[in-house]
mmCIF file as Biopython writes it, N, C-alpha, C and O atoms, coordinates in Angstrom:
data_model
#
loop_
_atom_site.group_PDB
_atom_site.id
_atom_site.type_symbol
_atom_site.label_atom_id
_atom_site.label_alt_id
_atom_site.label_comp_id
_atom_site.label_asym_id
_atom_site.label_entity_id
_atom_site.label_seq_id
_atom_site.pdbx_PDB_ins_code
_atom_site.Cartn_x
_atom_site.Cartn_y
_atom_site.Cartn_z
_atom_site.occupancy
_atom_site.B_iso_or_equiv
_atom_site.auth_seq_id
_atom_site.auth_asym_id
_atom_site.pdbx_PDB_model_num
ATOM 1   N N  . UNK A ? 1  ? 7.198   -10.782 -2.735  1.0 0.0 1  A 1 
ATOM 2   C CA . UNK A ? 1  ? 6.474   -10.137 -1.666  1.0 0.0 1  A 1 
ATOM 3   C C  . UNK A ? 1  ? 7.352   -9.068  -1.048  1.0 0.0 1  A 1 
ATOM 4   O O  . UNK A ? 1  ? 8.540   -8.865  -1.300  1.0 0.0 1  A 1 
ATOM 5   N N  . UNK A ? 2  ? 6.608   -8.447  -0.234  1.0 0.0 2  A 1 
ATOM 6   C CA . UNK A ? 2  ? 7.204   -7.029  0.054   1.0 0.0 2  A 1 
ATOM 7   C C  . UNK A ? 2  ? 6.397   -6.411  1.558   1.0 0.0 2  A 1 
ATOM 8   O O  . UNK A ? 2  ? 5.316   -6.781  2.016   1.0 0.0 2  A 1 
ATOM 9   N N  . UNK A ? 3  ? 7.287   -5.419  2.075   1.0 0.0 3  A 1 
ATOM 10  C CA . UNK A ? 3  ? 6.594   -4.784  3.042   1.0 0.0 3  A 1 
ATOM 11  C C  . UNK A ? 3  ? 5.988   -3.432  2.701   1.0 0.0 3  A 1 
ATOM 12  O O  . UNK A ? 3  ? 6.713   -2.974  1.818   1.0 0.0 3  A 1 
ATOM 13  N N  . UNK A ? 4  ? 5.181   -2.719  2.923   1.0 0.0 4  A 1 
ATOM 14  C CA . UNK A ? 4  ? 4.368   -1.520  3.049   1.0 0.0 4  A 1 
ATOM 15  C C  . UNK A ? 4  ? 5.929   -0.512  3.855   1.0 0.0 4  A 1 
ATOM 16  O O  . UNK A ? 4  ? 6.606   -1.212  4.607   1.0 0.0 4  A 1 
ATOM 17  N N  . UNK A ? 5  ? 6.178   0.257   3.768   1.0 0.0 5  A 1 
ATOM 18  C CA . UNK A ? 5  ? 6.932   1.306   4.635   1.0 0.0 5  A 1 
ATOM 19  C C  . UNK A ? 5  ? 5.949   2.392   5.409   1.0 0.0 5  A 1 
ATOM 20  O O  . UNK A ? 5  ? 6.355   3.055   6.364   1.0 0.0 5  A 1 
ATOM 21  N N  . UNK A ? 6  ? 4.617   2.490   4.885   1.0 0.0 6  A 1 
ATOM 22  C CA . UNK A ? 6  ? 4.098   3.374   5.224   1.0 0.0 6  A 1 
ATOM 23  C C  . UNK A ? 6  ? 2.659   3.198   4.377   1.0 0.0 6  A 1 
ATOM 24  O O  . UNK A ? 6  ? 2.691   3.188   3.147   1.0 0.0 6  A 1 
ATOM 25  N N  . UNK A ? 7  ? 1.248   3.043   5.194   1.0 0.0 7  A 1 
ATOM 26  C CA . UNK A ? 7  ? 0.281   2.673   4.752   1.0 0.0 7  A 1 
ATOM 27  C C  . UNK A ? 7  ? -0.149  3.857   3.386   1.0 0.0 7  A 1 
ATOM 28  O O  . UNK A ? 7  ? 0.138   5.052   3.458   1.0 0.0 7  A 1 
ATOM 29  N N  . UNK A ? 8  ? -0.877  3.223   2.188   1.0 0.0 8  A 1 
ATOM 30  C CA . UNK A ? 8  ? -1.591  4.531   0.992   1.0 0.0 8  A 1 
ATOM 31  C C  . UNK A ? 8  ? -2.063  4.908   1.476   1.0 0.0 8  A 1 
ATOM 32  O O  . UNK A ? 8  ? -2.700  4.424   2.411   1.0 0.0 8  A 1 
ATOM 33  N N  . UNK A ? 9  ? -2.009  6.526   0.952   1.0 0.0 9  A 1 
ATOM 34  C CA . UNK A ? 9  ? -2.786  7.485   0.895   1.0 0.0 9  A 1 
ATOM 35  C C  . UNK A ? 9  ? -2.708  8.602   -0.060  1.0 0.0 9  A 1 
ATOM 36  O O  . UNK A ? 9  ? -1.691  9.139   -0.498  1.0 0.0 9  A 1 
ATOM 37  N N  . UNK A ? 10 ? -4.143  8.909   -0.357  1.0 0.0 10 A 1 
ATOM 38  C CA . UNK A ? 10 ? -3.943  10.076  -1.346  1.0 0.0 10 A 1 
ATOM 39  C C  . UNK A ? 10 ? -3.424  10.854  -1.396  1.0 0.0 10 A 1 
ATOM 40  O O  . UNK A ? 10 ? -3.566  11.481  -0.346  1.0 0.0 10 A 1 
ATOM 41  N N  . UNK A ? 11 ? -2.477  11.560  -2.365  1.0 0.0 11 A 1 
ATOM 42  C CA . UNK A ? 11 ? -1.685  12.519  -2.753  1.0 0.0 11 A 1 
ATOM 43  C C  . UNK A ? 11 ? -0.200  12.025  -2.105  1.0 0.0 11 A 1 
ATOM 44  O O  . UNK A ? 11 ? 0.729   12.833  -2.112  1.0 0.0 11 A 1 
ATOM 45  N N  . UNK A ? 12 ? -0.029  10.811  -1.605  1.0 0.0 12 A 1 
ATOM 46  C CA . UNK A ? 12 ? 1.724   10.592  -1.085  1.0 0.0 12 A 1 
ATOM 47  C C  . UNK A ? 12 ? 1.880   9.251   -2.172  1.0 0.0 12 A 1 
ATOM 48  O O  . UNK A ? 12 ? 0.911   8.645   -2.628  1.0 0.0 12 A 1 
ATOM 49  N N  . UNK A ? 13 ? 2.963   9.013   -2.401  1.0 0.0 13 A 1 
ATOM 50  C CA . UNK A ? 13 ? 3.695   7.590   -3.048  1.0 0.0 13 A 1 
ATOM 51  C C  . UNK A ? 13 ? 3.610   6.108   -1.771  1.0 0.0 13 A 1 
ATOM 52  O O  . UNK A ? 13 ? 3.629   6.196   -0.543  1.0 0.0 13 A 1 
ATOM 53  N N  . UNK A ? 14 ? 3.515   4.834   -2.644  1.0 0.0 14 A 1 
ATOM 54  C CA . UNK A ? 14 ? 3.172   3.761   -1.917  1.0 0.0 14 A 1 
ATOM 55  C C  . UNK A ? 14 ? 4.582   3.376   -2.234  1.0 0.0 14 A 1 
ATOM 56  O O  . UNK A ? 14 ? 5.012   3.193   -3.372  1.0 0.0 14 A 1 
ATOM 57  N N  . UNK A ? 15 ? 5.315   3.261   -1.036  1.0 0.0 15 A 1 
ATOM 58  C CA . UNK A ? 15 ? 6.548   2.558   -1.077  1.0 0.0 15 A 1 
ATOM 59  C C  . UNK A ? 15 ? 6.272   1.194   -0.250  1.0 0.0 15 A 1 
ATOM 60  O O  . UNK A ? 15 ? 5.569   1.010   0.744   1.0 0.0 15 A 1 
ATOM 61  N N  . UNK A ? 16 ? 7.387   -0.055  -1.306  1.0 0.0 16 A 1 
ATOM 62  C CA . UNK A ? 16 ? 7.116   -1.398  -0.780  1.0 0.0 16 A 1 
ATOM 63  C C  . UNK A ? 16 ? 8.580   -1.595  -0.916  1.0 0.0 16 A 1 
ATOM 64  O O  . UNK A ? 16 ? 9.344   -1.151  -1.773  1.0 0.0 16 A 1 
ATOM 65  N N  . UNK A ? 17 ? 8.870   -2.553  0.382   1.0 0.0 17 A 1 
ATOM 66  C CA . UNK A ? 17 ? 10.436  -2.638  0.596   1.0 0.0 17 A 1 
ATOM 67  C C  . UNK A ? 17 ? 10.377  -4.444  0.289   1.0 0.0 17 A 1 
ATOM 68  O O  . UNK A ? 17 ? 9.649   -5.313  0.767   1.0 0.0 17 A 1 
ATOM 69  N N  . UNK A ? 18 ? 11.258  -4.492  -0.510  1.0 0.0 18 A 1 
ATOM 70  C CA . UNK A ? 18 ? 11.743  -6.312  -1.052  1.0 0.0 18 A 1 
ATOM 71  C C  . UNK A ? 18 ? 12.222  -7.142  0.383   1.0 0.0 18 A 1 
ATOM 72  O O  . UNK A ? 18 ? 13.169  -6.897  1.131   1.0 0.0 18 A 1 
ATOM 73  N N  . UNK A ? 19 ? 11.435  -7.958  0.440   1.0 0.0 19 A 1 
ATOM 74  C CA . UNK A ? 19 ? 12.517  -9.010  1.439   1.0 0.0 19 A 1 
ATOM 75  C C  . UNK A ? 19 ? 14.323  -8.707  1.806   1.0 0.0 19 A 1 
ATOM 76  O O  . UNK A ? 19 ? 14.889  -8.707  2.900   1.0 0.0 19 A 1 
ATOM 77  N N  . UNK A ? 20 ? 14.883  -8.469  0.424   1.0 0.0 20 A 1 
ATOM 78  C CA . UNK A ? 20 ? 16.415  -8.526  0.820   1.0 0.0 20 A 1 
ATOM 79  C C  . UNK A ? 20 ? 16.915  -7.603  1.571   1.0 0.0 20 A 1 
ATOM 80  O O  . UNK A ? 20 ? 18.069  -7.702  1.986   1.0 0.0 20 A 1 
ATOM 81  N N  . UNK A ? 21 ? 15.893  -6.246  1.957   1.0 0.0 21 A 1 
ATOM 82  C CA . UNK A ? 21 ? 15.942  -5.073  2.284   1.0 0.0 21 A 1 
ATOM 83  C C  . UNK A ? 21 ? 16.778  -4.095  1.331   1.0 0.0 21 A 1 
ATOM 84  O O  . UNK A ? 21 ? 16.742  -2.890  1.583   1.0 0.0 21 A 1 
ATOM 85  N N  . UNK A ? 22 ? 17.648  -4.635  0.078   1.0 0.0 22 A 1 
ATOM 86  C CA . UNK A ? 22 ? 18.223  -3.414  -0.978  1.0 0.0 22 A 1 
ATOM 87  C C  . UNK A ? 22 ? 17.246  -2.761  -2.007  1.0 0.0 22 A 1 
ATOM 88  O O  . UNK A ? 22 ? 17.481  -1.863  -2.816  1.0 0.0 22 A 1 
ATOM 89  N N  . UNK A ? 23 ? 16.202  -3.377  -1.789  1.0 0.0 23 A 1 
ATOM 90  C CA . UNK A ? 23 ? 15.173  -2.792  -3.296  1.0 0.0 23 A 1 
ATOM 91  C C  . UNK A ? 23 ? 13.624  -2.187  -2.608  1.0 0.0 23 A 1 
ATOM 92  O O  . UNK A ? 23 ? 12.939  -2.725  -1.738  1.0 0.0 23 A 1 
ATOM 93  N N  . UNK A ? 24 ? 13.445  -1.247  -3.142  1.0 0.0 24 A 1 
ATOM 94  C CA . UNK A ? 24 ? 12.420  -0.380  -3.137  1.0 0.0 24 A 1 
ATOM 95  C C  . UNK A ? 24 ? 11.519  -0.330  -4.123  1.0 0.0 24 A 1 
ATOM 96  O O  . UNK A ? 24 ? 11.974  -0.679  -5.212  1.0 0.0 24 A 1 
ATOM 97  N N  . UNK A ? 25 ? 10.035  0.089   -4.105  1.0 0.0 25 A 1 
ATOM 98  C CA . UNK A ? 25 ? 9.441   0.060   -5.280  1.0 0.0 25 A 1 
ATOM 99  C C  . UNK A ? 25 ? 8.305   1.357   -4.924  1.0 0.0 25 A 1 
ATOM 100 O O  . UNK A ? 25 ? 7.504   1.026   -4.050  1.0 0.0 25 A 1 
ATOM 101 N N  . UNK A ? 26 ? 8.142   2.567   -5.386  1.0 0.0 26 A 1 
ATOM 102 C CA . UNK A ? 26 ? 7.629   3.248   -5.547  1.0 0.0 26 A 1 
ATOM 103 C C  . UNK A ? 26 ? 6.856   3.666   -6.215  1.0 0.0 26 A 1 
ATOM 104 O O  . UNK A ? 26 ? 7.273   3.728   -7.372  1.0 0.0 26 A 1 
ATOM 105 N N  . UNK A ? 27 ? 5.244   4.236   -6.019  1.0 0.0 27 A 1 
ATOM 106 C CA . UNK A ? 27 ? 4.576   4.382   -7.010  1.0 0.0 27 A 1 
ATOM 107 C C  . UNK A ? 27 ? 4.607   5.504   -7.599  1.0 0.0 27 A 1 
ATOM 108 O O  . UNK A ? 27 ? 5.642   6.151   -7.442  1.0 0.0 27 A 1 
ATOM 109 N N  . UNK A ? 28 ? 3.814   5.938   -8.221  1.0 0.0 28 A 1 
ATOM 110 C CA . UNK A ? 28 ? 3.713   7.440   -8.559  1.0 0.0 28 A 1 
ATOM 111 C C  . UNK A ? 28 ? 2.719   8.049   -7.379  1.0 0.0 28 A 1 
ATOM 112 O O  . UNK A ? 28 ? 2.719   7.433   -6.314  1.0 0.0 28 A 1 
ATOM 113 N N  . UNK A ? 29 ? 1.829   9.280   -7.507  1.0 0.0 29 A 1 
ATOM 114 C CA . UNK A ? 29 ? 1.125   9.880   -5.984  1.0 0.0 29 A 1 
ATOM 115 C C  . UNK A ? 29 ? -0.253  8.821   -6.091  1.0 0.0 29 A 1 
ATOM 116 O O  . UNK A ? 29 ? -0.682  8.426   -7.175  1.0 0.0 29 A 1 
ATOM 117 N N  . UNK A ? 30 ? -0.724  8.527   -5.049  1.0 0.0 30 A 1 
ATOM 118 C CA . UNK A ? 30 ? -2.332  7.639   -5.081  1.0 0.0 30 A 1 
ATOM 119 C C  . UNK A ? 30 ? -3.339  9.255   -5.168  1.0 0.0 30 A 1 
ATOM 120 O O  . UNK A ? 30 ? -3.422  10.313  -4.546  1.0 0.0 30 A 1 
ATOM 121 N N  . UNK A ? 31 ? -4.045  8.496   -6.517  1.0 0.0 31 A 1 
ATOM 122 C CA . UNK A ? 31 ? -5.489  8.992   -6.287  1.0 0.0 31 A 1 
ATOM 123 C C  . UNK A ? 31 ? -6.481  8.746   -5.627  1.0 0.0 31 A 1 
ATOM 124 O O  . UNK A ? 31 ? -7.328  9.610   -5.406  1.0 0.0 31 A 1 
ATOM 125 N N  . UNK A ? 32 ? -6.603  7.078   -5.023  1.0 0.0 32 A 1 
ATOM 126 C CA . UNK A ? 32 ? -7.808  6.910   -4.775  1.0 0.0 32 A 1 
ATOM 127 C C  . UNK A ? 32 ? -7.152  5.173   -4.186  1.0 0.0 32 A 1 
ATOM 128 O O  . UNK A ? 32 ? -6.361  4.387   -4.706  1.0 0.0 32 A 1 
ATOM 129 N N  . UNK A ? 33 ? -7.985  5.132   -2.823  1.0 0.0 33 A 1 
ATOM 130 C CA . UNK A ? 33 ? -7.559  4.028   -2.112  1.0 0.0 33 A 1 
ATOM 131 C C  . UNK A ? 33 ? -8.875  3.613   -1.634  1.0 0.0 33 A 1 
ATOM 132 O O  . UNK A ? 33 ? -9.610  4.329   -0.954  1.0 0.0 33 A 1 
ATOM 133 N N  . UNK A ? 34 ? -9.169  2.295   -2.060  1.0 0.0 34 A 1 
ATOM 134 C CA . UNK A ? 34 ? -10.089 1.458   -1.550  1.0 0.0 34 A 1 
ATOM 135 C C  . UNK A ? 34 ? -10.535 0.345   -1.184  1.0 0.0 34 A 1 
ATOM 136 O O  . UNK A ? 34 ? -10.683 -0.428  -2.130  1.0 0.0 34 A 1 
ATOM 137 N N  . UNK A ? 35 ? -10.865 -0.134  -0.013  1.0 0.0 35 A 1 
ATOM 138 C CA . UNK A ? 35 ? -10.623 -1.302  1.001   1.0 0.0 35 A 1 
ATOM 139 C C  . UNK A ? 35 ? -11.918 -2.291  0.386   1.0 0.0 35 A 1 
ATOM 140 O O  . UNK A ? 35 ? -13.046 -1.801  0.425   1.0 0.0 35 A 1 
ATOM 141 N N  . UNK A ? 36 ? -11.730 -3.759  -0.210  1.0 0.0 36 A 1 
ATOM 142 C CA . UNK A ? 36 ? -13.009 -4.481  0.460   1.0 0.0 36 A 1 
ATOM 143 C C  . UNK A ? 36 ? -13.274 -4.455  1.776   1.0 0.0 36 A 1 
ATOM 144 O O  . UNK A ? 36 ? -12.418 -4.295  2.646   1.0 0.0 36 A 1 
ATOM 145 N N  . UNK A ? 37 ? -14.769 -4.652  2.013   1.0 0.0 37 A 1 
ATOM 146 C CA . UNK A ? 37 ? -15.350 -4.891  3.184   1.0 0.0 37 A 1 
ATOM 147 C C  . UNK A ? 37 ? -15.133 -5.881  3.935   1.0 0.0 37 A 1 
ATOM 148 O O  . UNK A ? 37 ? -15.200 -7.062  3.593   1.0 0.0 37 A 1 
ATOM 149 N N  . UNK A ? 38 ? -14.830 -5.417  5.115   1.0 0.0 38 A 1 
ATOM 150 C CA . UNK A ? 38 ? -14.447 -6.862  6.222   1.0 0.0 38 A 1 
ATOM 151 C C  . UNK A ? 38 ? -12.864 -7.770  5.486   1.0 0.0 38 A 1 
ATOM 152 O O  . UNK A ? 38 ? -12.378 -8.816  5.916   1.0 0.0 38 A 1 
ATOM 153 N N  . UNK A ? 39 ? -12.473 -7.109  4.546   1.0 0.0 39 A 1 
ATOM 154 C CA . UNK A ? 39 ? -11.438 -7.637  4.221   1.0 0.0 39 A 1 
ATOM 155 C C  . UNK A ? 39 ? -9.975  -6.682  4.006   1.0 0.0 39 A 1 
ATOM 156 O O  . UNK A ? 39 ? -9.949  -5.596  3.428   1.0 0.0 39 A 1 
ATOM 157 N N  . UNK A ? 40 ? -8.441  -7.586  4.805   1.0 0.0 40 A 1 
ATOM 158 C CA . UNK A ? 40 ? -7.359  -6.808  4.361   1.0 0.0 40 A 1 
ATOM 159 C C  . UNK A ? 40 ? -7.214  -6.654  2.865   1.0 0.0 40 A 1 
ATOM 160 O O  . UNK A ? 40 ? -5.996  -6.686  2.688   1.0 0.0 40 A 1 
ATOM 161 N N  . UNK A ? 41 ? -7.670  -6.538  1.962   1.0 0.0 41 A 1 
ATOM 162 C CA . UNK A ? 41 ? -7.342  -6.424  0.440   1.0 0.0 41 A 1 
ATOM 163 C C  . UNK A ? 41 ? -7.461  -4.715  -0.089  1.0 0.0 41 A 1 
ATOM 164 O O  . UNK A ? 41 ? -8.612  -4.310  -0.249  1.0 0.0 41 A 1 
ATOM 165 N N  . UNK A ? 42 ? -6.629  -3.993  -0.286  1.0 0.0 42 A 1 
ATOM 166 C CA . UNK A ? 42 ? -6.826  -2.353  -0.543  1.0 0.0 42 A 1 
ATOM 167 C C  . UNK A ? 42 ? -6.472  -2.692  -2.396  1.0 0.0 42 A 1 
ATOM 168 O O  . UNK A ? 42 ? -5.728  -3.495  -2.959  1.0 0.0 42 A 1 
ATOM 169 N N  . UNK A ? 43 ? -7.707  -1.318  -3.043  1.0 0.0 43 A 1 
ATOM 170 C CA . UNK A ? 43 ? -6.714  -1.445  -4.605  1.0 0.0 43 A 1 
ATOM 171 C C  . UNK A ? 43 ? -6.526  0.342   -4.397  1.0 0.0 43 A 1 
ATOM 172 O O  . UNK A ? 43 ? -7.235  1.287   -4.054  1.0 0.0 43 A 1 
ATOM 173 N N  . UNK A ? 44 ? -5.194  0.118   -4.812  1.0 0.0 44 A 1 
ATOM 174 C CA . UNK A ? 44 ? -5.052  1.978   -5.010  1.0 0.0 44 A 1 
ATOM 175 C C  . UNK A ? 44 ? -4.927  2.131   -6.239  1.0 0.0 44 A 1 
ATOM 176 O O  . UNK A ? 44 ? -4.616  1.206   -6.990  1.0 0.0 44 A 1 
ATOM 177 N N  . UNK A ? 45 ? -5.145  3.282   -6.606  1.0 0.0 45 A 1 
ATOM 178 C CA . UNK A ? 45 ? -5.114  3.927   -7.802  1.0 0.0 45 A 1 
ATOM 179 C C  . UNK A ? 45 ? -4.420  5.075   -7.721  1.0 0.0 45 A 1 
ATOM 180 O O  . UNK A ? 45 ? -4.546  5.984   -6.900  1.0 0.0 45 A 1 
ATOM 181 N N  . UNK A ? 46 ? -3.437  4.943   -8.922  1.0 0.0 46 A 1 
ATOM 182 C CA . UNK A ? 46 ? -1.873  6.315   -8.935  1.0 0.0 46 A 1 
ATOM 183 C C  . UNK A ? 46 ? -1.972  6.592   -9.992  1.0 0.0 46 A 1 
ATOM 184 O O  . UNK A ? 46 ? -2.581  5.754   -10.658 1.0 0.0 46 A 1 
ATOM 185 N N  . UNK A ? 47 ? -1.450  7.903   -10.791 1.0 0.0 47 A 1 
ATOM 186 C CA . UNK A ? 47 ? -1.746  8.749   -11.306 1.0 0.0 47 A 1 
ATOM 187 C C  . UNK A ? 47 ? -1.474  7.588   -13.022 1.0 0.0 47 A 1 
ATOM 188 O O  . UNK A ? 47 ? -2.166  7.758   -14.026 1.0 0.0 47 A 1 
ATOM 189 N N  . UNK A ? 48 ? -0.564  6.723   -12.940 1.0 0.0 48 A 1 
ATOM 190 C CA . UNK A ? 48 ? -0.050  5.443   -13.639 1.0 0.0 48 A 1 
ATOM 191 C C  . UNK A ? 48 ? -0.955  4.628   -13.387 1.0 0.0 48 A 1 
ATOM 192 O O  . UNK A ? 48 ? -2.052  4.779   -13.926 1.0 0.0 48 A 1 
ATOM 193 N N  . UNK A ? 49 ? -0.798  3.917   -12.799 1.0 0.0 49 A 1 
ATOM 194 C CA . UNK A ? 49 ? -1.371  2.497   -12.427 1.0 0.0 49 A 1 
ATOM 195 C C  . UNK A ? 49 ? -2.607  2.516   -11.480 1.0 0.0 49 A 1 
ATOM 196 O O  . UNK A ? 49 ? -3.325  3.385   -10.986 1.0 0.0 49 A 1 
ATOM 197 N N  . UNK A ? 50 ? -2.509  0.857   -11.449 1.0 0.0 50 A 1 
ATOM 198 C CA . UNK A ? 50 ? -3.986  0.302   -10.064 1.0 0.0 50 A 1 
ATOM 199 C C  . UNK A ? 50 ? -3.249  -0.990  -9.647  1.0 0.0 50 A 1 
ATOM 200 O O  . UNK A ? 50 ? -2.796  -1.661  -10.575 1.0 0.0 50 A 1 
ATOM 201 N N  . UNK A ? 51 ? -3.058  -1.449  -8.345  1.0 0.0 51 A 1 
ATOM 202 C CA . UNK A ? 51 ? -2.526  -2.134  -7.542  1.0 0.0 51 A 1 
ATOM 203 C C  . UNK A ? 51 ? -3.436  -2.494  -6.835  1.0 0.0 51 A 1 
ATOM 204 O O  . UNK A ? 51 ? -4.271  -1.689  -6.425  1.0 0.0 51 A 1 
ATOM 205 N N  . UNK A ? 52 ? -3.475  -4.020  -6.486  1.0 0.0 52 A 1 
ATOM 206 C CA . UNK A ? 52 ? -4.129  -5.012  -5.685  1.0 0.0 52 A 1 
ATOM 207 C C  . UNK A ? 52 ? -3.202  -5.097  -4.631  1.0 0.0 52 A 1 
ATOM 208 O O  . UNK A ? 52 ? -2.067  -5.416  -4.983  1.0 0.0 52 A 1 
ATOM 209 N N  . UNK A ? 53 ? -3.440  -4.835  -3.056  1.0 0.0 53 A 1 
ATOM 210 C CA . UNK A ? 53 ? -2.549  -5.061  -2.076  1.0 0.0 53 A 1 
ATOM 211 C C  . UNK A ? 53 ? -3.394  -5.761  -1.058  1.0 0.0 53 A 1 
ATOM 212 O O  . UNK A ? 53 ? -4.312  -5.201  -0.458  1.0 0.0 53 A 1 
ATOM 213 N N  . UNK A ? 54 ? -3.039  -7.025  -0.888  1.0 0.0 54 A 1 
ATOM 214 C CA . UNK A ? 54 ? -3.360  -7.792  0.781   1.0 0.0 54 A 1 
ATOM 215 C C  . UNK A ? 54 ? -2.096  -7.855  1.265   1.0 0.0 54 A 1 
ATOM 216 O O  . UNK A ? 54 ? -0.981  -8.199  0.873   1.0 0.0 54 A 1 
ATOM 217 N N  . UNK A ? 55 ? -2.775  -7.279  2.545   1.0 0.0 55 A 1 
ATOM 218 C CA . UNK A ? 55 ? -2.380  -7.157  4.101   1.0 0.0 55 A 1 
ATOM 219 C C  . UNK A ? 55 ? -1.840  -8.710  5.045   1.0 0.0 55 A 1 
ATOM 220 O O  . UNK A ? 55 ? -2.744  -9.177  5.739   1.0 0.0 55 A 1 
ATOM 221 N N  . UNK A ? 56 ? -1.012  -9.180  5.074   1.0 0.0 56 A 1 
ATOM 222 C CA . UNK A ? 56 ? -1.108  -10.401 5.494   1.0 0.0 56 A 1 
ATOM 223 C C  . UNK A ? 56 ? -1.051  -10.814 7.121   1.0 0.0 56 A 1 
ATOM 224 O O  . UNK A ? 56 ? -1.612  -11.611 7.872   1.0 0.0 56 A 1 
ATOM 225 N N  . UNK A ? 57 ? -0.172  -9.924  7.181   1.0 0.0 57 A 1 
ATOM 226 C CA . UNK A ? 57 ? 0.186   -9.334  8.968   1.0 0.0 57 A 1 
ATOM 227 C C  . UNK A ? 57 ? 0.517   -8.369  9.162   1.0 0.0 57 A 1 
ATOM 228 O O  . UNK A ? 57 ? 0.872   -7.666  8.215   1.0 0.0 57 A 1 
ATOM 229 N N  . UNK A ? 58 ? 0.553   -7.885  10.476  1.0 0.0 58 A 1 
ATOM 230 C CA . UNK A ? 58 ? 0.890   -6.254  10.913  1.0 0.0 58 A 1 
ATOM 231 C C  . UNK A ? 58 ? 2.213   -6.601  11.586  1.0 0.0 58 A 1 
ATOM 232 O O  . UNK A ? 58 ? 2.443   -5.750  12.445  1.0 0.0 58 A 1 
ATOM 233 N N  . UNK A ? 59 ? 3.184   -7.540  11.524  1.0 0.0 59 A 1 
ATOM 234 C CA . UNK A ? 59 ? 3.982   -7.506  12.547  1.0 0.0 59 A 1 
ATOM 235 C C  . UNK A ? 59 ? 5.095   -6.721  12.211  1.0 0.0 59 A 1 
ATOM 236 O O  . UNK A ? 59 ? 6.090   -6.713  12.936  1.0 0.0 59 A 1 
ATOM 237 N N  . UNK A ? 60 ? 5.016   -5.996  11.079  1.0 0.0 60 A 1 
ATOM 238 C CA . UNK A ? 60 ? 6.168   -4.929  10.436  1.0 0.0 60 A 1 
ATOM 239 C C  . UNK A ? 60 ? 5.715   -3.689  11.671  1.0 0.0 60 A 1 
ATOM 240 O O  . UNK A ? 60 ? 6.656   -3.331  12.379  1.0 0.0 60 A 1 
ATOM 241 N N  . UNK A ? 61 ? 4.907   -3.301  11.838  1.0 0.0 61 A 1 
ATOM 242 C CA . UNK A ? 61 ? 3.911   -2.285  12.721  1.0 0.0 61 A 1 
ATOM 243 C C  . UNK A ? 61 ? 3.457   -1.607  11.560  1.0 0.0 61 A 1 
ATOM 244 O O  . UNK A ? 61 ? 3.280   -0.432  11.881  1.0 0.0 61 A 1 
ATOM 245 N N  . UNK A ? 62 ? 3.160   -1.802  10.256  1.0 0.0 62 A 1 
ATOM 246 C CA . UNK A ? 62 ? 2.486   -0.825  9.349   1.0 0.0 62 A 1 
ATOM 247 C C  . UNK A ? 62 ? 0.835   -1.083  9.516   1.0 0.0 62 A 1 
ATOM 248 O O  . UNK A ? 62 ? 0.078   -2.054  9.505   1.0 0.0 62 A 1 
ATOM 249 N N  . UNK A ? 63 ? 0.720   0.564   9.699   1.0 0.0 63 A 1 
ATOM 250 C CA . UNK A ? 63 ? -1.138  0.699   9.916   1.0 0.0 63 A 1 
ATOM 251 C C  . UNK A ? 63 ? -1.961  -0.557  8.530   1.0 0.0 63 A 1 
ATOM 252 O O  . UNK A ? 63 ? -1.735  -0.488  7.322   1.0 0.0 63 A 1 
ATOM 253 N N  . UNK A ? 64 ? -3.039  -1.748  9.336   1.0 0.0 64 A 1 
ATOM 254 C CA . UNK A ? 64 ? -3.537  -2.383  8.696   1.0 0.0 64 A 1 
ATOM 255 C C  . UNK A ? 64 ? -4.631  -1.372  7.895   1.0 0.0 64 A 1 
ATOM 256 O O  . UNK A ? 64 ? -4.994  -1.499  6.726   1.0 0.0 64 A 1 
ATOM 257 N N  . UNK A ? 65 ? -4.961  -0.555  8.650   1.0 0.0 65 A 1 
ATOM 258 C CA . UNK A ? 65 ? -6.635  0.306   7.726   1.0 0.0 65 A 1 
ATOM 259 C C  . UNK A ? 65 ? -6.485  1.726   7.480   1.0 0.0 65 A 1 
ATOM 260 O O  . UNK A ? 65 ? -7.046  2.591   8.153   1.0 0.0 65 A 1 
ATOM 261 N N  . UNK A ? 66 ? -5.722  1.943   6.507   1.0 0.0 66 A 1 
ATOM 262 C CA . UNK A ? 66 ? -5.436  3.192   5.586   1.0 0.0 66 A 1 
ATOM 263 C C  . UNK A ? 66 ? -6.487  4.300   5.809   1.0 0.0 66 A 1 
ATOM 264 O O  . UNK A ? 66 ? -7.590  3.820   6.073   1.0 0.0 66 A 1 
ATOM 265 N N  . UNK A ? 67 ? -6.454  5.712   5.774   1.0 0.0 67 A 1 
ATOM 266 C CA . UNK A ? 67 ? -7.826  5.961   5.689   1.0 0.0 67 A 1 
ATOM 267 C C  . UNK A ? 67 ? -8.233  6.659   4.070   1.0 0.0 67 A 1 
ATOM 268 O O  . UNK A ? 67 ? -7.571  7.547   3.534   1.0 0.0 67 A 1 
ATOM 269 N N  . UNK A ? 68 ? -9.150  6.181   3.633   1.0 0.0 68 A 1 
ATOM 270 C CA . UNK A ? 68 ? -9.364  6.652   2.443   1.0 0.0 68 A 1 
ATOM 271 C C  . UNK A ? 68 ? -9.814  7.924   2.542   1.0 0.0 68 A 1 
ATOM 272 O O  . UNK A ? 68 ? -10.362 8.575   3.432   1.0 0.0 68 A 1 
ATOM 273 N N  . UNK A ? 69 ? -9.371  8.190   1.149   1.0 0.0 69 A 1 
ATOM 274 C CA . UNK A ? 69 ? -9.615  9.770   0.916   1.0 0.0 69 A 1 
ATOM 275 C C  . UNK A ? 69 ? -10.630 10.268  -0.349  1.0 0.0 69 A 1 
ATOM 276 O O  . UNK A ? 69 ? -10.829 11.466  -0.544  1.0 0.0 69 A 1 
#
């Protein structure tokens, strides 16, 4: 598990910081970010990949509701 540094959004990289705080994980740019309804669960889509992300708490202060683009 990991923290968000900064909520997805299209055209920027989804960085997730490791528990130990030495490791980073970066995506390539998001194409396309989209929330279930009534639910924290976002899947983004990067120019590579598609990622399943739930939200578990906000107490990092990272924005819970991304805005899609």
């Amino acid at each position: 598990m990991g923290r968000l540094l900064r909520p997805p959004r299209k055209g920027s990289v989804v960085v997730i910081e490791f528990a130990d705080g030495l490791h980073e994980y970066v995506t390539t740019p998001v194409k396309r970010v989209l929330q279930l309804c009534g639910q924290d669960t976002y899947y983004v889509q990067t120019a590579n990949s598609s990622y399943r992300l739930e939200v578990r708490s906000s107490e990092s202060g990272v924005v819970d509701h991304p805005v899609a683009n």
